[in-house]
C-alpha positions, 0 to 999 in steps of 0.5 A: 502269048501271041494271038494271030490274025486268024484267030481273030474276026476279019481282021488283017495280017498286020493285027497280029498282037501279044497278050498277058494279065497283070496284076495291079492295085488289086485287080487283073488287067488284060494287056495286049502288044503290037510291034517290035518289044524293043520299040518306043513306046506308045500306051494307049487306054480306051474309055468307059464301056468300051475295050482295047481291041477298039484302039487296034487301028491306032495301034497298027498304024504305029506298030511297024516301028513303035512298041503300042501297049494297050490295056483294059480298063478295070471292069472292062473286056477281059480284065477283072471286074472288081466293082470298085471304079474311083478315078484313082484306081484307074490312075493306079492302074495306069501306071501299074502298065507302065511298070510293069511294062518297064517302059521309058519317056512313052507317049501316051493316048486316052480316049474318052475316060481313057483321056481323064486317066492320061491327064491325071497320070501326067500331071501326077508323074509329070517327069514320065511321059514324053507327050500325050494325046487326049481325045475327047478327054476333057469331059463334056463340051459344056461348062457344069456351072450351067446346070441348074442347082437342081438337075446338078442334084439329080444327077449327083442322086442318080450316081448314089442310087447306082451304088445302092443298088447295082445296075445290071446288064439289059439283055442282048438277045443275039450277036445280031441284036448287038449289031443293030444295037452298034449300027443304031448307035454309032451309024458312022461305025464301019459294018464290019467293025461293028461285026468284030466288036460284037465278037470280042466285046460280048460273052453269052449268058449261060440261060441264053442271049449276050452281055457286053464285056463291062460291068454296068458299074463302071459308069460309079467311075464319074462319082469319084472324079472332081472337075476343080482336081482334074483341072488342078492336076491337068495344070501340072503336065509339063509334056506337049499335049495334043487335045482332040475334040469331036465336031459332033461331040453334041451327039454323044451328050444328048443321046448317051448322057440325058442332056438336053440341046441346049446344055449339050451345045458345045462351047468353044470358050470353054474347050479353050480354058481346059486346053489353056490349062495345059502348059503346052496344051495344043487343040485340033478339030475332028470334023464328021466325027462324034464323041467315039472317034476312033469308030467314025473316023479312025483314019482322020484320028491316025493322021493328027496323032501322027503329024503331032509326033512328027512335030516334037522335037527329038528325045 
């Protein structure tokens, strides 16, 4: 199914992209396509409590020659919403996309939760990516071993009682409401893009008023992920890989994560260990951009992911 540009809020001509749901590891997931099918392939998978149609500077800016797949995650936009969110089902989910994709040696972009998944993927399925880019992938800026044995069981509490009892949505009263919610949030965001994410990224409630298009459940994903495994697996990955961290990253934790100034300072011997983990692991800054990235500074993102590829050396 191709969806125009019209059919789209404000979006240009170039936006134009294919569309179809795939069944994987149990669930439904929306896939969407921009450029030529017989193109390489570039996959991208955005992160938690956000959808594909975010990535779609990304995507067209590659689209004139590259075949750019992107998904949303489970519980996620217009994918299904299965309330079960382990990392491994997401990784399962990954490579359902590349197989059903049928795709060779793809290059491979996470953002955020989308990150995780990438890096695990490629460490797991090392032979199968060309490179990878992972933004604001590696988790927090911070050691976790900083924390304080008791906040370290508040939060391990917190995530338990998200599963005793499911969280629900607060309510958006309006598409207004949800602009001044994004605008709020993410002040570098562009206005009219916070305009079209309200568009695709809410649904109306049938007694009034908006939900965003993620279950809050998802957020039970971070339950499931063990930093020790990660790393493990991050040490695996035999492809290059690119490594993007956000110079207002701090924003995010503190505001986002309920973590104070002092443990949400980023520590840049730390990044430097994660990126060591990879056995060809590179690491680029991203200055005036916070944790969402490609909402503050999509053209910036675009450019180092860009000069990355033209670095690699021919297939």
């Amino acid at each position: 199914m191709t969806v125009a540009a019209s059919s789209l809020p404000r979006r240009p001509e170039s936006a134009a992209f294919r569309r179809r749901r795939i069944e994987a590891s149990g669930t439904q997931l929306e896939v969407y396509e921009w450029g030529p099918a017989d193109g390489p392939a570039i996959l991208l998978a955005h992160g938690i409590q956000d959808f594909a149609l975010t990535l779609a500077p990304v995507a067209e800016a590659f689209a004139a020659d590259h075949r750019v797949i992107a998904y949303d995650l489970r519980g996620h936009g217009e994918s299904a919403h299965p309330g079960i969110y382990t990392m491994a089902h997401h990784i399962a989910d990954l490579h359902a996309v590349f197989l059903d994709c049928e795709v060779e040696r793809p290059f491979v972009i996470g953002h955020s939760l989308g990150g995780q998944v990438v890096a695990q993927w490629a460490g797991i399925f090392a032979e199968l990516p060309r490179a990878i880019v992972l933004i604001e992938g590696l988790g927090p800026p911070y050691a976790l071993n900083r924390f304080p044995e008791d906040v370290k069981q508040k939060r391990a509490r917190t995530g338990i009682e998200a599963l005793t009892h499911p969280r629900q949505h607060r309510l958006v009263a309006s598409k207004e409401h949800a602009w001044d919610l994004l605008k709020r949030v993410h002040p570098r965001l562009d206005p009219e893009r916070a305009r079209e994410f309200v568009d695709l990224g809410t649904r109306p409630l049938p007694g009034g008023g908006l939900e965003w298009k993620w279950d809050p459940q998802v957020v039970t994903t971070w339950m499931s992920n063990v930093p020790e495994a990660s790393e493990e697996r991050w040490s695996w990955v035999t492809c290059p890989t690119l490594i993007l961290t956000a110079a207002l990253a701090n924003e995010f934790w503190t505001s986002r994560r309920g973590v104070d100034d002092q443990h949400a300072t980023p520590e840049p011997e730390e990044i430097a260990r994660r990126v060591a983990l990879f056995r060809r692991g590179r690491h680029e800054e991203i200055e005036g951009a916070g944790h969402m990235v490609h909402y503050d500074a999509p053209d910036r993102l675009v450019e180092s992911i860009r000069g990355f590829m033209e670095r690699l050396p021919r297939a």
